[in-house]
Jmol script that loads the backbone (N, CA, C; Angstrom):
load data "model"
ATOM      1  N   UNK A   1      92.627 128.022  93.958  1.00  0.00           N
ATOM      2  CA  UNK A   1      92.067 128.841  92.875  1.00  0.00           C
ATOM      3  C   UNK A   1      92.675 128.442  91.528  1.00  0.00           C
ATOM      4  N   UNK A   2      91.538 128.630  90.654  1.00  0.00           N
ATOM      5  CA  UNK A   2      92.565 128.172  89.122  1.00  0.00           C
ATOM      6  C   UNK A   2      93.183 129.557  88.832  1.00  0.00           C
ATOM      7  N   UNK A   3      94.174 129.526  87.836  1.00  0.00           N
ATOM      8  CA  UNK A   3      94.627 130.400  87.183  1.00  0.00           C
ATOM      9  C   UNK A   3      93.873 131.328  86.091  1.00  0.00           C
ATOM     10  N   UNK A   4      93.366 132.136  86.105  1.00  0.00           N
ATOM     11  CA  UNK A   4      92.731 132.741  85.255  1.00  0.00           C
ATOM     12  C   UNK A   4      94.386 133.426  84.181  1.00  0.00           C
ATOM     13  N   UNK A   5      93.734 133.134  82.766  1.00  0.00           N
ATOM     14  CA  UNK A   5      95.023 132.795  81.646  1.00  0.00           C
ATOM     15  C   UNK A   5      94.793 134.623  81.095  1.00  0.00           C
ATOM     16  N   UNK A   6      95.644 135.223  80.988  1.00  0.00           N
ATOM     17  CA  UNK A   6      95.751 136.795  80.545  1.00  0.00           C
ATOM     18  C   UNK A   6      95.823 136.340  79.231  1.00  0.00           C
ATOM     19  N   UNK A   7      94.444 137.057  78.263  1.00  0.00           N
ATOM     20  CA  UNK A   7      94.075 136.129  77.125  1.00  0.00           C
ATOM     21  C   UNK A   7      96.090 137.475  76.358  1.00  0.00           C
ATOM     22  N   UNK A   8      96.010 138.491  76.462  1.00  0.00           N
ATOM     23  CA  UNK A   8      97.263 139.267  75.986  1.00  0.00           C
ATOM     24  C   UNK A   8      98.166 138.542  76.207  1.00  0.00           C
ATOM     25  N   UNK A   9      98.835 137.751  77.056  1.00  0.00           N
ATOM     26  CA  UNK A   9      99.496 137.299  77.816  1.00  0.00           C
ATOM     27  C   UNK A   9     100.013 135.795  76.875  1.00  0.00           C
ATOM     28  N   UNK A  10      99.071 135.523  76.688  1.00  0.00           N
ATOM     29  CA  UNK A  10      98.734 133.827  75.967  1.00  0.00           C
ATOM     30  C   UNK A  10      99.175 134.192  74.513  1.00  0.00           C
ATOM     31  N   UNK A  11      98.606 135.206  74.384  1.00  0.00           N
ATOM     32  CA  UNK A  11      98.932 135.504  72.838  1.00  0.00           C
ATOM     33  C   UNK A  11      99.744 136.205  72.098  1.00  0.00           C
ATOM     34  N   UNK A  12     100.708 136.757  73.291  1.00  0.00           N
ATOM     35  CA  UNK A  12     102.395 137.384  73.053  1.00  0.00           C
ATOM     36  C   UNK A  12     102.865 135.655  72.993  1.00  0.00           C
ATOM     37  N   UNK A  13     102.972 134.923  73.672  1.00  0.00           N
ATOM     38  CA  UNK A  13     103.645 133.651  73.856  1.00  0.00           C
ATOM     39  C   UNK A  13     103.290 132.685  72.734  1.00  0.00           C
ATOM     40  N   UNK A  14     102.015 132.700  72.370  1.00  0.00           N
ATOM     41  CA  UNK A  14     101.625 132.340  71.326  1.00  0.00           C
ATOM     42  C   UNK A  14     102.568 132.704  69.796  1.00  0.00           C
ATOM     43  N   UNK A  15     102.634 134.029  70.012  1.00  0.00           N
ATOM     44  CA  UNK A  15     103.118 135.041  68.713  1.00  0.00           C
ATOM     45  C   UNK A  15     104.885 134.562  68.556  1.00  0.00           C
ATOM     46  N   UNK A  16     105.604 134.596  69.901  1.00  0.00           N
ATOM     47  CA  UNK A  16     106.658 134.075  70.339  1.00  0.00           C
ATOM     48  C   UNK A  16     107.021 132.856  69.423  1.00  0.00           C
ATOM     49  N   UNK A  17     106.127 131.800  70.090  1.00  0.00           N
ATOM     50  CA  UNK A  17     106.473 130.158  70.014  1.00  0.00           C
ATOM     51  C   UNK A  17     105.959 130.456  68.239  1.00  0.00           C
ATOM     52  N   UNK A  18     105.553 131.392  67.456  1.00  0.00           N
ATOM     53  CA  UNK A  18     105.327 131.137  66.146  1.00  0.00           C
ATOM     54  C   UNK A  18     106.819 131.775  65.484  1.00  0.00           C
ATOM     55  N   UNK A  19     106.866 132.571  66.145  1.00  0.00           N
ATOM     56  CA  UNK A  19     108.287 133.089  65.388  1.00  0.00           C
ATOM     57  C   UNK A  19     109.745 131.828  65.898  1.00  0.00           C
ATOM     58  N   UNK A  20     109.395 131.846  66.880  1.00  0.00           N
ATOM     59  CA  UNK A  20     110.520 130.336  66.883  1.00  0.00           C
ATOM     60  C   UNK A  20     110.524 129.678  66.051  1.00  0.00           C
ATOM     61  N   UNK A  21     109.384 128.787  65.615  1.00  0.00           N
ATOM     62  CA  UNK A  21     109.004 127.537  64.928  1.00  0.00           C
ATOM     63  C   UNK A  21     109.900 128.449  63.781  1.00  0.00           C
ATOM     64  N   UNK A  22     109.613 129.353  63.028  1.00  0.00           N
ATOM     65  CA  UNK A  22     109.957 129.834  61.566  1.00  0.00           C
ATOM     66  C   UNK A  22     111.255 130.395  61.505  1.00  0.00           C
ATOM     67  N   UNK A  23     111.800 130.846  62.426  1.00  0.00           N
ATOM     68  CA  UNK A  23     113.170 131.182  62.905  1.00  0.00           C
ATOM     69  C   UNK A  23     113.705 129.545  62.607  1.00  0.00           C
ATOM     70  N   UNK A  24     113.265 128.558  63.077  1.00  0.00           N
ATOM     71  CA  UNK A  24     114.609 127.481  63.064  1.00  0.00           C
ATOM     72  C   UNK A  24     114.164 126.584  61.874  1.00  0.00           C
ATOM     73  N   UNK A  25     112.918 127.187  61.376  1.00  0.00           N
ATOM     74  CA  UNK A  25     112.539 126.233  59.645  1.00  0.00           C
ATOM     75  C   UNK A  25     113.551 126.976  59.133  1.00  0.00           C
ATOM     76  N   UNK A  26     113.335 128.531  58.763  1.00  0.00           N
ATOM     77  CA  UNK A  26     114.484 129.333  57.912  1.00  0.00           C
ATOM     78  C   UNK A  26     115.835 128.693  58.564  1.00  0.00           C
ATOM     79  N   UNK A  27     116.591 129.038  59.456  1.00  0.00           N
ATOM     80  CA  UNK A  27     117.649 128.429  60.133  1.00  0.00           C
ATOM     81  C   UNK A  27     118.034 126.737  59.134  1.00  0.00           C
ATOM     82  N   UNK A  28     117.248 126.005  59.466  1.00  0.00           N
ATOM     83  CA  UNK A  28     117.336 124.302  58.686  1.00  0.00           C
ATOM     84  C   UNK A  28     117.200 124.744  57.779  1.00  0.00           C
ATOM     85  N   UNK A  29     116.575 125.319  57.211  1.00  0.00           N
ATOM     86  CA  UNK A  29     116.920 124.986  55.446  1.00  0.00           C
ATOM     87  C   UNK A  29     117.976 125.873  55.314  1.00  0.00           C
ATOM     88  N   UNK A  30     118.472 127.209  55.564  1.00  0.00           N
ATOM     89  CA  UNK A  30     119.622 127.571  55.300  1.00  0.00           C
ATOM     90  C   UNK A  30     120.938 126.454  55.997  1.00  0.00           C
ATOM     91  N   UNK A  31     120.737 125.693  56.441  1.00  0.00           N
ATOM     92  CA  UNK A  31     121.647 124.541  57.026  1.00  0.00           C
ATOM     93  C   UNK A  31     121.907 123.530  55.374  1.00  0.00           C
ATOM     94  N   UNK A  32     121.038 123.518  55.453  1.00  0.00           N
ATOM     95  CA  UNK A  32     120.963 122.371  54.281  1.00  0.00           C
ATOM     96  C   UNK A  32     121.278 123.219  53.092  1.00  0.00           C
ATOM     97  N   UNK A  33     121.003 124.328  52.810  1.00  0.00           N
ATOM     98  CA  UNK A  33     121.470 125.119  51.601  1.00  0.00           C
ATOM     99  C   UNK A  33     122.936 125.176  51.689  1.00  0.00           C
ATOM    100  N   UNK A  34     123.572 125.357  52.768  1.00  0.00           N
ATOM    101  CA  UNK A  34     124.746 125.237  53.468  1.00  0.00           C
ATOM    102  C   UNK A  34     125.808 124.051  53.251  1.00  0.00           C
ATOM    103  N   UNK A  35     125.045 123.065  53.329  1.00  0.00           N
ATOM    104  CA  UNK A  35     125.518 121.435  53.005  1.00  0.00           C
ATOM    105  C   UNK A  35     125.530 121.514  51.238  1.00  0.00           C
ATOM    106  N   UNK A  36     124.846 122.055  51.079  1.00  0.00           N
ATOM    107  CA  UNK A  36     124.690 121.681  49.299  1.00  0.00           C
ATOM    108  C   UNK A  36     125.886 122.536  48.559  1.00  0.00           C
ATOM    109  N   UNK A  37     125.907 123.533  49.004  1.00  0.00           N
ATOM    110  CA  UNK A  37     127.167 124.172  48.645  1.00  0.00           C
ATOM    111  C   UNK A  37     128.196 123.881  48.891  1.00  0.00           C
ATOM    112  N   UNK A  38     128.492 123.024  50.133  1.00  0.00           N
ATOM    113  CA  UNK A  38     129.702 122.990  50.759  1.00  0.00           C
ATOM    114  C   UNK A  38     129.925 121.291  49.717  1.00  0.00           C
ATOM    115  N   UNK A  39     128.865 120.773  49.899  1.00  0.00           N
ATOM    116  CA  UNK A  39     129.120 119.020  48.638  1.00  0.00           C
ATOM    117  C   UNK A  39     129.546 119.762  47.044  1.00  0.00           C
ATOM    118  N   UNK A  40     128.640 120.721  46.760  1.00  0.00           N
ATOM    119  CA  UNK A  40     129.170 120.999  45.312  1.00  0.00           C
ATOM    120  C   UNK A  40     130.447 121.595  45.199  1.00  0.00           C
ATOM    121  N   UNK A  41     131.001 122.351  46.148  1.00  0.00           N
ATOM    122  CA  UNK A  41     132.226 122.769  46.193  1.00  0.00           C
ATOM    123  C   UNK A  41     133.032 121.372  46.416  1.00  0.00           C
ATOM    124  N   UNK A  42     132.741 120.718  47.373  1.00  0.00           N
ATOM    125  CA  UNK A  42     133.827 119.217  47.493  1.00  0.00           C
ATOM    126  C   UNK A  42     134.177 118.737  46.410  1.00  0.00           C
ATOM    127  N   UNK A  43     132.952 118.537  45.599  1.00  0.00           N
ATOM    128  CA  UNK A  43     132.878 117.634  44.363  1.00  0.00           C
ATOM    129  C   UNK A  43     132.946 118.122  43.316  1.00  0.00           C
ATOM    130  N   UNK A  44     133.325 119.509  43.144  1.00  0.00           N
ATOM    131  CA  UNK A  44     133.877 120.168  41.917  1.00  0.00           C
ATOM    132  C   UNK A  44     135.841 120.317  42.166  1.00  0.00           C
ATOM    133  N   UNK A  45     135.894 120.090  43.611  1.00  0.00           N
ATOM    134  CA  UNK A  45     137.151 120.124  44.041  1.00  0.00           C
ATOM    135  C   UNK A  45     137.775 118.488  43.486  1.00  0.00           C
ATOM    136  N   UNK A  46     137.119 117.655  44.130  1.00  0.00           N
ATOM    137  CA  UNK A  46     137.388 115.934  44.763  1.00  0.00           C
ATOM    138  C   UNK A  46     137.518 115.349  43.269  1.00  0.00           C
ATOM    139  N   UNK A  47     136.071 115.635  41.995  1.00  0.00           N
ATOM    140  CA  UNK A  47     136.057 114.669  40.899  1.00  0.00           C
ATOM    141  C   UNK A  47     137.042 114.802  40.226  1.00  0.00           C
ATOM    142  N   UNK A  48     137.271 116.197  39.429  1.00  0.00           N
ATOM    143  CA  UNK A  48     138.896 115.829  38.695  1.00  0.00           C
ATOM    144  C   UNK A  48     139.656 115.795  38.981  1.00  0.00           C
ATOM    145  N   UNK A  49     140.305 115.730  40.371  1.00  0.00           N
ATOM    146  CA  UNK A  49     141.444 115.047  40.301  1.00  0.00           C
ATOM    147  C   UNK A  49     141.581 113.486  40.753  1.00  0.00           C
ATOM    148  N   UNK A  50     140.089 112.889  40.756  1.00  0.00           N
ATOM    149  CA  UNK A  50     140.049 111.711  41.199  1.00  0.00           C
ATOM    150  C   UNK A  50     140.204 111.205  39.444  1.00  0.00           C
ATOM    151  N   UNK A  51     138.919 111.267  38.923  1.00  0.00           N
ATOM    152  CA  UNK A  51     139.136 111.289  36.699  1.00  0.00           C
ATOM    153  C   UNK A  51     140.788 111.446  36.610  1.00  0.00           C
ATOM    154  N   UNK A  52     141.574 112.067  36.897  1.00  0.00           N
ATOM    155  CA  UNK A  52     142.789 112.378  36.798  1.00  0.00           C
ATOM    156  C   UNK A  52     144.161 111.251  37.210  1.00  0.00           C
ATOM    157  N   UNK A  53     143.219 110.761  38.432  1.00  0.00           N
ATOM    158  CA  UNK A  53     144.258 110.023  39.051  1.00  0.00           C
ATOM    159  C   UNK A  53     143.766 108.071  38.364  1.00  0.00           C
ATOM    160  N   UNK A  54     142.418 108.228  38.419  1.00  0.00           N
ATOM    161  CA  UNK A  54     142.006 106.869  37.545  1.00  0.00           C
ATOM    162  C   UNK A  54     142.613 106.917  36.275  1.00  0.00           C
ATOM    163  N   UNK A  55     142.460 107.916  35.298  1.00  0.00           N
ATOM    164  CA  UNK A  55     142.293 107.692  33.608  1.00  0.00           C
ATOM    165  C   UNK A  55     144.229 107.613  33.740  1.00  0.00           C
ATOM    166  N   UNK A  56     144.908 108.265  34.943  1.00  0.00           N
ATOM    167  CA  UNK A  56     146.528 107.833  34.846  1.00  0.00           C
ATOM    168  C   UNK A  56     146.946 106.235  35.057  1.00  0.00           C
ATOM    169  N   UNK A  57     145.929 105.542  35.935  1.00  0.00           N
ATOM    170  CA  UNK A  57     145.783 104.146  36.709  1.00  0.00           C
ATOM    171  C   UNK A  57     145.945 103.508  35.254  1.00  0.00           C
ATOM    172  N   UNK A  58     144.786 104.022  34.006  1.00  0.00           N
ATOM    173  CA  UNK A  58     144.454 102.810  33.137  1.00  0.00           C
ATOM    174  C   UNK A  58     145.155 103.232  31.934  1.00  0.00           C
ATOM    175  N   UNK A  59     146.046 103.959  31.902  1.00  0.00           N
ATOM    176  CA  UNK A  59     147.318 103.898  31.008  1.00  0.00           C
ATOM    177  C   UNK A  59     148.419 103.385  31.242  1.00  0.00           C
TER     178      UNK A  59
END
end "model"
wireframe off; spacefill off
backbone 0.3
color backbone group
């Protein structure tokens, strides 16, 4: 016998697999919003005292 598909059934799972997909888009881009903060913090940390340690090199 085939499976006869519970059209309710299909379309909770349906509703499901849509909130996943957008659950882990929001998720990745808060990842990457994540990375961008964490580089601008590095590199507000990392550049002056790197400027600091060069402009001492060329005196």
């Amino acid at each position: 016998m085939l499976p006869i598909k519970n059209p309710i059934s299909t379309s909770y799972a349906h509703n499901v697999d849509n909130y996943w997909c957008l659950f882990h888009e929001r998720e990745a881009v808060q990842d990457m919003g994540d990375m961008g903060i964490f580089l601008l913090l590095w590199a507000s940390l990392v550049l002056p005292w790197a400027t600091l340690l060069f402009s001492n090199k060329n005196i």
